[in-house]
C-alpha positions as CSV (number, residue, x, y, z in Angstrom):
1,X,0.0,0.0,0.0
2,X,1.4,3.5,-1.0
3,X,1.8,5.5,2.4
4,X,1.3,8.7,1.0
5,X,-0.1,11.3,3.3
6,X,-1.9,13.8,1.9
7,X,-4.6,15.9,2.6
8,X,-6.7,14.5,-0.4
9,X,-6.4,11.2,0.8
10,X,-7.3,12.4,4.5
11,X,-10.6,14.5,3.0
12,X,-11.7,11.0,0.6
13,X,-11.0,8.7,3.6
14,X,-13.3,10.5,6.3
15,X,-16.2,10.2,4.0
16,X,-16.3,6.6,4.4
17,X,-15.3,6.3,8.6
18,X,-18.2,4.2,9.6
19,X,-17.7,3.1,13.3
20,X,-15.7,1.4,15.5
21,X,-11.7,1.4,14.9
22,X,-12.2,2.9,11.6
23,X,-9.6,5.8,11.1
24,X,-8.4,8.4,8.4
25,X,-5.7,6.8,6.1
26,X,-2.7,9.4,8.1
27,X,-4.1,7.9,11.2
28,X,-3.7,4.2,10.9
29,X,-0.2,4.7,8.7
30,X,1.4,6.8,11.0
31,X,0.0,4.7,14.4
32,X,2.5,1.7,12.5
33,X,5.3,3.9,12.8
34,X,7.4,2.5,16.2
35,X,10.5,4.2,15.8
36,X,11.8,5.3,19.6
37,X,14.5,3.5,19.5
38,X,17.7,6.1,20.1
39,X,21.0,5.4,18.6
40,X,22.7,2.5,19.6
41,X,26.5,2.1,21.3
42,X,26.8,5.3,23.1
43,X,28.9,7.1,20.4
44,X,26.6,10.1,19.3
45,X,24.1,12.0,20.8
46,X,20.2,10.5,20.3
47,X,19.1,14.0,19.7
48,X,21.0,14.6,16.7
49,X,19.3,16.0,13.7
50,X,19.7,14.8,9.7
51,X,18.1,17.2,7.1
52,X,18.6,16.2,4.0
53,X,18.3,18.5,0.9
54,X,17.4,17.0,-2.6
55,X,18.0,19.3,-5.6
56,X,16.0,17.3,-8.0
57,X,16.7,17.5,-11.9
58,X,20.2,17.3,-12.0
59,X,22.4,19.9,-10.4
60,X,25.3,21.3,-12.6
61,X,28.5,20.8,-9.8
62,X,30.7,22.6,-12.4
63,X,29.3,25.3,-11.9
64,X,28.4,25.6,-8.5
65,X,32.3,24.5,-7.1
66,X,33.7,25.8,-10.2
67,X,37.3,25.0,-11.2
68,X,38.1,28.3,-12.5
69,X,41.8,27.3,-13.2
70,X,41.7,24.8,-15.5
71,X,41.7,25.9,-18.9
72,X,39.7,23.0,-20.3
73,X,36.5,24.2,-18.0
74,X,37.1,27.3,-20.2
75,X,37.3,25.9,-23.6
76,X,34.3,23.2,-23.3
77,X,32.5,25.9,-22.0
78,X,32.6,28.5,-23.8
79,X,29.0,30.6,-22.8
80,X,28.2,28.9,-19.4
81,X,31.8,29.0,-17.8
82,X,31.8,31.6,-15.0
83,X,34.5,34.4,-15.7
84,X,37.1,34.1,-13.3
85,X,36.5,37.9,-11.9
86,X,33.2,36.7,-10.5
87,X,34.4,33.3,-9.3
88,X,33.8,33.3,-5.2
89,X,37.3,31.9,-4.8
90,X,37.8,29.3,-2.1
91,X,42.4,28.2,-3.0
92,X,44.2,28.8,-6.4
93,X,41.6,26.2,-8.4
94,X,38.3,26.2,-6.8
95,X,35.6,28.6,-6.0
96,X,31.9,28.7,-6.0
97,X,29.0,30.2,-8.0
98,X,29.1,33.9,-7.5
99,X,25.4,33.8,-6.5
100,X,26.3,31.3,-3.6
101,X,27.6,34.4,-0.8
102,X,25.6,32.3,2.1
103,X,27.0,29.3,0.9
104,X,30.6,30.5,1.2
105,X,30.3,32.3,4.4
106,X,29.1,29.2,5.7
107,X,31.9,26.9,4.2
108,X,34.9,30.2,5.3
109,X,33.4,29.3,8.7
110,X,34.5,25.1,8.2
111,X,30.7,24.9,8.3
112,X,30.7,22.8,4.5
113,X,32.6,19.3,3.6
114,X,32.4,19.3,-0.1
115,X,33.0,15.5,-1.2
116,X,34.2,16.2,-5.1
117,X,33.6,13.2,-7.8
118,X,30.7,11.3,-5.9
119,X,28.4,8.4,-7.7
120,X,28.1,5.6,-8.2
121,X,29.1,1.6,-10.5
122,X,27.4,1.8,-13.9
123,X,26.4,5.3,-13.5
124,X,22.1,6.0,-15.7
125,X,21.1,9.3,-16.7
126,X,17.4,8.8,-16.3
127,X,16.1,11.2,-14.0
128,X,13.8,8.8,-12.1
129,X,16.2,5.8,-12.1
130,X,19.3,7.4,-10.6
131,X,16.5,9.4,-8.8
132,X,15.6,5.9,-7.8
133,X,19.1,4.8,-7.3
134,X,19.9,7.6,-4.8
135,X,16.8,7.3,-2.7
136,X,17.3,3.7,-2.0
137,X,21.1,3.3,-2.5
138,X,20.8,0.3,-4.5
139,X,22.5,0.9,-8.2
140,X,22.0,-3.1,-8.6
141,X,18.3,-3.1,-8.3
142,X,14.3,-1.6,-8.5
143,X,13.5,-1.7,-4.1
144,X,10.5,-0.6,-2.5
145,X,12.0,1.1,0.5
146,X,14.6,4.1,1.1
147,X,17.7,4.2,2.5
148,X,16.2,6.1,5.9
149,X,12.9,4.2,5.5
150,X,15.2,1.4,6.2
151,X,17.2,3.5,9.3
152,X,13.9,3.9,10.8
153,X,12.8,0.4,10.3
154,X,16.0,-0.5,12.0
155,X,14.9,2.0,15.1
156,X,11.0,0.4,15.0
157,X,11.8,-1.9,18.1
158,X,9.6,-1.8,21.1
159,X,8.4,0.9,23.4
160,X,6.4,4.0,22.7
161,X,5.4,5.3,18.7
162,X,6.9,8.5,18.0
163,X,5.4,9.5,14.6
164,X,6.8,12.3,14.1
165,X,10.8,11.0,14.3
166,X,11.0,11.6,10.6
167,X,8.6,14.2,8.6
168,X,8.9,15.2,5.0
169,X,7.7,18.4,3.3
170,X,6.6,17.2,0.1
171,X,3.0,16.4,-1.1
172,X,4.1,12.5,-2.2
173,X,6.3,10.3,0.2
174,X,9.6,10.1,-1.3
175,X,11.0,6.8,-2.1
176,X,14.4,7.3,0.5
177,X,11.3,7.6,3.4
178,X,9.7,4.6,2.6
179,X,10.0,1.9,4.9
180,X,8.4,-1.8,5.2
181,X,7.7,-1.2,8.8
182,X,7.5,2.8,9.4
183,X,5.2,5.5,7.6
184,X,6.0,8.7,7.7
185,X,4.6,11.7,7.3
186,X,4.6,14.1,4.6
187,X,3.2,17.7,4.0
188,X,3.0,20.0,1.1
189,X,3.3,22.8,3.8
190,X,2.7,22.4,7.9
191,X,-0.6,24.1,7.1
192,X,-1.5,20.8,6.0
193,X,-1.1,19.6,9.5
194,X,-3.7,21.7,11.3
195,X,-5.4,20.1,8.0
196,X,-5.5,17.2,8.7
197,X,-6.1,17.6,12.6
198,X,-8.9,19.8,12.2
199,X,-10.8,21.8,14.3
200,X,-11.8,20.6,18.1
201,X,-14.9,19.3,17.1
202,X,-13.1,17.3,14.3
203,X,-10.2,15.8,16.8
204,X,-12.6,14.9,19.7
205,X,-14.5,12.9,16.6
206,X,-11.1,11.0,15.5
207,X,-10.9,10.4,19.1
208,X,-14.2,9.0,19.6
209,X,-14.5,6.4,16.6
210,X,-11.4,4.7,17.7
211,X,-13.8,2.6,20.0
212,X,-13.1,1.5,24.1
213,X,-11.6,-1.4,23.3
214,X,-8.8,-2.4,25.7
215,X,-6.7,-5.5,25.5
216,X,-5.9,-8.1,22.1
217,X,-4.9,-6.6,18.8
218,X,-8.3,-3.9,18.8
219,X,-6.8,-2.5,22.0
220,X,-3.4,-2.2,20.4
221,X,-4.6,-0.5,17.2
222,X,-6.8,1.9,19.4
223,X,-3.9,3.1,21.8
224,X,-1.0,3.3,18.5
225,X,-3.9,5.6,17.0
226,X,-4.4,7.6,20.4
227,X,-0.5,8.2,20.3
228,X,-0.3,8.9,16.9
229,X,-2.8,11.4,17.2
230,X,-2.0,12.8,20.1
231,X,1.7,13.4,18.9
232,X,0.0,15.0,15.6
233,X,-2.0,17.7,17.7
234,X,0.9,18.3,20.5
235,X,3.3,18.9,16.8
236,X,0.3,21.4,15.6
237,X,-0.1,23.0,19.1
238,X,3.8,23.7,19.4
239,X,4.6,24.4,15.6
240,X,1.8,27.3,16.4
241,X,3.3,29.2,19.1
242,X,6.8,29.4,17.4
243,X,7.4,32.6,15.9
244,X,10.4,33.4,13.6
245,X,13.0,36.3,13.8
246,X,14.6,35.2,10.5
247,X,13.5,36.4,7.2
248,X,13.6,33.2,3.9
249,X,12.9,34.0,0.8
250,X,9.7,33.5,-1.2
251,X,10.7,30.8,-3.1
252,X,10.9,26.7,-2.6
253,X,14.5,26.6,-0.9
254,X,13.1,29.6,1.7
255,X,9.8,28.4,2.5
256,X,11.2,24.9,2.7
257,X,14.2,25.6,5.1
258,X,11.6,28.4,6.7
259,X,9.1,25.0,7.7
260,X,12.5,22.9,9.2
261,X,13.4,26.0,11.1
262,X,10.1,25.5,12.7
263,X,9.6,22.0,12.7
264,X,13.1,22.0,14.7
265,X,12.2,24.5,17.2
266,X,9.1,23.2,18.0
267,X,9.2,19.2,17.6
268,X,12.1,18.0,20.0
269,X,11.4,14.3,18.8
270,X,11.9,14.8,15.3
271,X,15.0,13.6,13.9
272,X,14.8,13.3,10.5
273,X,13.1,15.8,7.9
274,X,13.3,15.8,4.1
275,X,12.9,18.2,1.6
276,X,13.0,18.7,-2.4
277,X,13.0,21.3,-4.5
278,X,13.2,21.2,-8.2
279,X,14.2,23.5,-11.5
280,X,18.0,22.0,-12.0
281,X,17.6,20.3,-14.9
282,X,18.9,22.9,-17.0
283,X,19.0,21.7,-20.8
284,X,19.0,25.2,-22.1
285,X,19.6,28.8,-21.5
286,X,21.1,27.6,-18.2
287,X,22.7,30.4,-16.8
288,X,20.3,32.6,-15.5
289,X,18.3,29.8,-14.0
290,X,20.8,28.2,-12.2
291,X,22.2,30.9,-10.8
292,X,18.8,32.2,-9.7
293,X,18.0,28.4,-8.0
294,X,21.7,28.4,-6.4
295,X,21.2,32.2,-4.8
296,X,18.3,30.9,-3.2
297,X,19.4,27.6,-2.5
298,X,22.2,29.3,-0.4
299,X,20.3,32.2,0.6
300,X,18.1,29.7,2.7
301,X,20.7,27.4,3.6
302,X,22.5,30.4,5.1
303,X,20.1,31.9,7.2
304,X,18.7,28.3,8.3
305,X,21.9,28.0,9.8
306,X,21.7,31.1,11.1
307,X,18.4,30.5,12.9
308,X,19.3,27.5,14.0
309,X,22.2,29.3,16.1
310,X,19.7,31.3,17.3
311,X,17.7,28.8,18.9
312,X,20.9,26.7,20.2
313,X,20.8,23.9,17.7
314,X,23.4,24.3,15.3
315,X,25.5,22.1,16.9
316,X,22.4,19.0,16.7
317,X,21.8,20.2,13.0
318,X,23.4,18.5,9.7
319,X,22.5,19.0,6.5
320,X,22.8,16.6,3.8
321,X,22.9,17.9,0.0
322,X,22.5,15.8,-3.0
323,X,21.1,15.6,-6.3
324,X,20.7,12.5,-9.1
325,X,23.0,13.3,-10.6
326,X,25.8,15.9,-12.7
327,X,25.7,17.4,-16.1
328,X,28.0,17.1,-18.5
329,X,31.4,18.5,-18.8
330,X,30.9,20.5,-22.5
331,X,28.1,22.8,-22.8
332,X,25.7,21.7,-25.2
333,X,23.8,24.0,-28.7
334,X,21.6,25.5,-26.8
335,X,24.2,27.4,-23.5
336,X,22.8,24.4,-21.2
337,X,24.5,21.2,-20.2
338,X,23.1,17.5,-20.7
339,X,22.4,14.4,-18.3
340,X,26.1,13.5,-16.5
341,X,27.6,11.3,-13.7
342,X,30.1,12.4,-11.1
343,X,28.7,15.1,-8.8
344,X,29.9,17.1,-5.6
345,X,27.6,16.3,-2.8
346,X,27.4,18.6,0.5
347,X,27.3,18.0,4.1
348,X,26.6,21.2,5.9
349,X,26.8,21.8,10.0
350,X,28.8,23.2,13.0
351,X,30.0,19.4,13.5
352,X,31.4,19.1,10.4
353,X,35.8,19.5,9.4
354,X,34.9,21.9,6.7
355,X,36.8,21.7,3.4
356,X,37.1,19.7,0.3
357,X,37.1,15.8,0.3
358,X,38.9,14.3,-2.5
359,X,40.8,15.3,-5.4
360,X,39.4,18.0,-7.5
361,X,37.6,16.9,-10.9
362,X,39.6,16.2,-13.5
363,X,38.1,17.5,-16.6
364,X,40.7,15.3,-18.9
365,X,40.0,12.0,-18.2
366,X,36.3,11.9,-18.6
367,X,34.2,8.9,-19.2
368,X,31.9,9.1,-21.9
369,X,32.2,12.8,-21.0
370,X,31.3,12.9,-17.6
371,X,33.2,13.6,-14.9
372,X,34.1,9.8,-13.2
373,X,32.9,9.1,-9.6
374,X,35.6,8.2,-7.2
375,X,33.5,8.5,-4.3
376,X,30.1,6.0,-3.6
377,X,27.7,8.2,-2.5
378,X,26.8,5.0,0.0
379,X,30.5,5.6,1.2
380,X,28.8,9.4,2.4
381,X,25.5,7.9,3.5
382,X,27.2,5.5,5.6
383,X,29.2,8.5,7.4
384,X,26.8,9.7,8.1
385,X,24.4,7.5,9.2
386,X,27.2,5.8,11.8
387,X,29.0,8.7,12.8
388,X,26.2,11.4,12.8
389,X,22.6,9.0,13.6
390,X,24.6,6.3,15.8
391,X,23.2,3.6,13.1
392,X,24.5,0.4,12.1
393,X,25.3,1.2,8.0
394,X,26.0,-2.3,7.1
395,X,23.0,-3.4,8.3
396,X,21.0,-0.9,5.9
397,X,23.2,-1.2,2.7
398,X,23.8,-4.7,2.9
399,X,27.2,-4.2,2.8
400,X,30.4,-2.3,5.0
401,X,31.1,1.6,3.2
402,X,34.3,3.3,3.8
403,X,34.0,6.3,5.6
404,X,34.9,9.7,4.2
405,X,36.1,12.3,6.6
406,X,33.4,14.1,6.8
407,X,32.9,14.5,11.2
């Protein structure tokens, strides 16, 4: 069953609630979700906070850590190159885009790991299988679950439900939050929450159909709904009273990192939130697009961070960036840049040894005129899924990952 929680599905569902145990869609997913468990072995703290950022379409990496140095960036790119006078140098061969200011205040402060020439075996250039690839870090084949929907399977052990561990702000559940155990929710917008709570009148209803039943499995599914809604109003009720002193822009990355600023300072349980925002797959007339959706990209990221300073939770907060994958090295006909392979991905927090990871891409020894992956992207997930979530990698993947030196 798809576990997608949306407000449609909430508004066609309570039409049919009849009597008894019977419960909105939202209600009975999220009541499955057991996923207390904290971090095992001691090594990080349980409250520790992964938000992960998924520029969807493609990001060009060539242009956003550009290596203004090398001549041959130059020559392949003749239009979409950015001219070294407006290149936000970081050393004598790298910098970023010029619209990325927030971005490079935050890696000057050793705030950014940048992990060049990341990917992965057999790289495809189809948006929604590497899409698919990334999401549930299996090159090798189709799964049904996500890499965290499997981390918070692996947490579903016993004890109290906590449904709001993980949350994602997206309209459809992405494929990395699906899990065979654990449902999790996902919003368009945290409007959708007081949604799909409703008024008073509406909760004391949901409350009312789940029935007396104590005891055997009826019991069990009328106190996992109780604590699933009652974790879904106390999130409403505290989301409410949090008010703001940062200003985001109007725009996907500022509303998006806006709502995680909030969820953050007002859900103390959650641990996991996931957001996407589109527009990178820039085919043609790229420049002013990209750099448009990296200024606000690093615009939010920036004063996220800075908000999260604020509130005293930096130092819980890391950010994972990623994307399905890079362009290509040469600019194509129309001053954009096809389907590629090897990618920079970012990890962003106060925790982090700031810096580049890796060599640098090198632009002449290209395969099939991509840049070639060095790095697994599995090799960054398992980072930081041991080092950062206190999980057990292997046990996800399938398979041991070599760290990268990310913490």
């Amino acid at each position: 069953m798809d576990n997608e929680l949306t407000r449609r599905d909430f508004l066609r569902s309570s039409a049919i609630i009849a009597v008894g145990l019977a419960a909105p869609p939202w209600l009975a997913q999220v009541a499955r979700a057991d996923i207390l468990k904290l971090a095992q072995g001691g090594k990080v703290a349980p409250d520790n906070i992964l938000v992960v950022c998924q520029l969807s379409g493609g990001n060009d990496g060539l242009n956003t850590v550009v290596p203004w140095s090398d001549p041959t960036y130059r020559s392949v790119r003749p239009t979409l190159a950015i001219p070294e006078d407006q290149v936000l140098k970081v050393d004598d061969a790298l910098g970023f885009h010029p619209s990325m200011a927030g971005f490079k205040e935050l890696y000057d402060s050793r705030s950014v790991a940048v992990v060049h020439n990341v990917g992965y075996p057999n790289p495809n250039r189809s948006h929604f299988r590497s899409m698919e690839i990334w999401q549930t870090a299996n090159p090798d084949a189709v799964e049904a679950y996500g890499w965290l929907g499997k981390y918070l399977d692996n947490q579903a052990k016993g004890g109290s439900t906590n449904p709001v561990v993980a949350l994602g702000l997206s309209q459809t559940t992405p494929v990395a939050l699906k899990g065979k155990q654990v449902s999790v929710p996902c919003f368009a917008s945290l409007a959708d929450i007081r949604g799909l709570i409703g008024d008073p009148d509406e909760e004391r209803r949901l409350r009312d159909i789940q029935g007396s039943e104590k005891g055997g499995s009826a019991g069990t599914i009328r106190e996992a709904n109780l604590t699933a809604l009652d974790a879904m109003s106390e999130l409403n009720r505290l989301l409410s009273q949090y008010n703001s002193q940062f200003t985001y822009g109007n725009d996907n990355f500022g509303r998006g990192f806006q709502q995680i600023a909030q969820i953050i300072g007002s859900s103390p349980k959650t641990r996991v939130v996931y957001l996407s925002a589109g527009g990178f797959d820039t085919h043609s007339q790229q420049r002013d697009q990209h750099a448009r959706l990296l200024q606000q990209f690093s615009d939010a990221l920036n004063t996220f961070m800075q908000e999260m300073k604020a509130i005293g939770k930096a130092e819980k907060v890391t950010v994972l960036v990623f994307t399905e994958f890079g362009r290509r090295v040469a600019e194509n006909n129309s001053q954009g840049t096809d389907h590629g392979a090897g990618n920079p991905m970012f990890v962003v927090g106060p925790q982090v040894e700031g810096g580049f990871i890796g060599d640098k891409p090198d632009l002449n020894n290209l395969d099939r005129g991509d840049i070639r992956w060095k790095v697994d992207f599995r090799q960054v997930y398992a980072t930081v899924l041991d080092e950062w979530m206190g999980a057990d990698s292997a046990s996800i993947f399938g398979k041991r990952f070599e760290h990268v030196p990310i913490f």
